[in-house]
N, C-alpha and C positions, 0 to 999 in steps of 0.2 A: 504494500500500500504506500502512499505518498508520503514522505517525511521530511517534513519542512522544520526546520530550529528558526531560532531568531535570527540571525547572522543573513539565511539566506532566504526571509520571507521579507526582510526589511530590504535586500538587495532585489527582490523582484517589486515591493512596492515604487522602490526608484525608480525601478525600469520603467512601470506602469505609468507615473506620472511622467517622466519625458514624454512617453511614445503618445497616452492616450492626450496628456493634458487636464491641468486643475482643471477645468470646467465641463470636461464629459466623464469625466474619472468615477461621480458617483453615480450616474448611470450605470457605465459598465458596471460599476461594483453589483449594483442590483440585479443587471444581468447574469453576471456572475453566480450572485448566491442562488437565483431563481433556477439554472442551469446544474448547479450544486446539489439545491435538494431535492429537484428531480432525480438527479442521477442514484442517489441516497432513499428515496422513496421505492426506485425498482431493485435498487438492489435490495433492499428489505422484502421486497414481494417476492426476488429470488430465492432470496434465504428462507424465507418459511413456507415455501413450498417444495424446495430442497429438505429441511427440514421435517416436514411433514410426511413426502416419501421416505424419510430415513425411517421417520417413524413405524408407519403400514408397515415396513419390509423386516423389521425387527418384528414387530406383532404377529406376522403372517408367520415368521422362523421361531414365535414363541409356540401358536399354536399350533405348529406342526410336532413340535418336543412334547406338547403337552397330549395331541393326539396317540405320539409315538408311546409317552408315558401311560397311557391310558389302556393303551390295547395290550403293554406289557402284564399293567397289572391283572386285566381279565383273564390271560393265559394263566399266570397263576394262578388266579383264585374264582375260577369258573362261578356262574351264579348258580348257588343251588336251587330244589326242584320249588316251585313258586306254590304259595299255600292256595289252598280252592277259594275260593270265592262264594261269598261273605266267610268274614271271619268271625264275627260279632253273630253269636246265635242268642235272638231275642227271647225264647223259647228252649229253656233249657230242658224243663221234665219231659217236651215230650206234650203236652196238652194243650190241647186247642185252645185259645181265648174265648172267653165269654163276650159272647155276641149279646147284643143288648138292641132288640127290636125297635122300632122308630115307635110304634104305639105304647108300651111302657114306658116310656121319659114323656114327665108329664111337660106341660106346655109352659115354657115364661114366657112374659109380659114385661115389657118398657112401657112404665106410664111416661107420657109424655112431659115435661116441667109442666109446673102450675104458673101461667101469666097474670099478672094484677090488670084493670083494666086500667083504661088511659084518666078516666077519673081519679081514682087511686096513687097513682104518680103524685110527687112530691116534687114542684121541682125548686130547685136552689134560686134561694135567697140573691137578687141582684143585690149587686155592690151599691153603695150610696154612690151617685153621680160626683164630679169632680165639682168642686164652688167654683163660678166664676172670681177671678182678681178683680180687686180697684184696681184702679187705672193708677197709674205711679204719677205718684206728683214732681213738678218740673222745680227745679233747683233756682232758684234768684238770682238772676244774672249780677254779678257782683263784679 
């Protein structure tokens, strides 16, 4: 990368001022920078997409070790024979559930709330109104 000391960035700024001159110098200079961080803005888009691929390609080389780890371990340790299905027996003794016919369960009722009627209502107390002000008396011109 570019390595400028004092010695030889102050020896290009001399140069700069003959060649361009005090009066477009800070132009250029703004061209300059504008040109700068451009150039700094793609390299960064370079780099983290350099980056990035570094990344997948390590990921892609983990999960292959982890694949390869994976099918080591099965060879070993084969899965044994898998239990029947259900496991959980609801019904241990062996006896049927009592069934309980829809006409022996006697019937409920949801009474419905009890409403007050609109007589009955209570309603709140207004506020006492605000007092109008006196009118503010005027000061004596003194």
């Amino acid at each position: 990368m570019l390595d400028f000391n004092a010695p030889e960035f102050l020896i290009v700024g001399i140069v700069a001022l003959l060649v361009i001159g005090p009066k477009d110098l800070p132009k250029a200079m703004r061209l300059v920078g504008h040109w700068v961080g451009k150039a700094r803005r793609v390299a960064g888009q370079f780099r983290s997409g350099f980056d990035t691929m570094v990344r997948e390609a390590e990921l892609a080389e983990m999960e292959k070790k982890w694949a390869e780890e994976n099918a080591r371990i099965m060879r070993e340790h084969p899965p044994e024979k898998m239990l029947p299905s259900p496991v959980y027996d609801p019904n241990p003794e062996g006896t049927a559930p009592a069934v309980v016919e829809p006409e022996d369960v006697p019937p409920t009722t949801v009474e419905p709330p009890v409403l007050k009627p609109e007589s009955e209502h209570v309603a709140p107390e207004a506020a006492d109104p605000p007092k109008p002000r006196a009118p503010r008396k005027k000061k004596a011109d003194s």
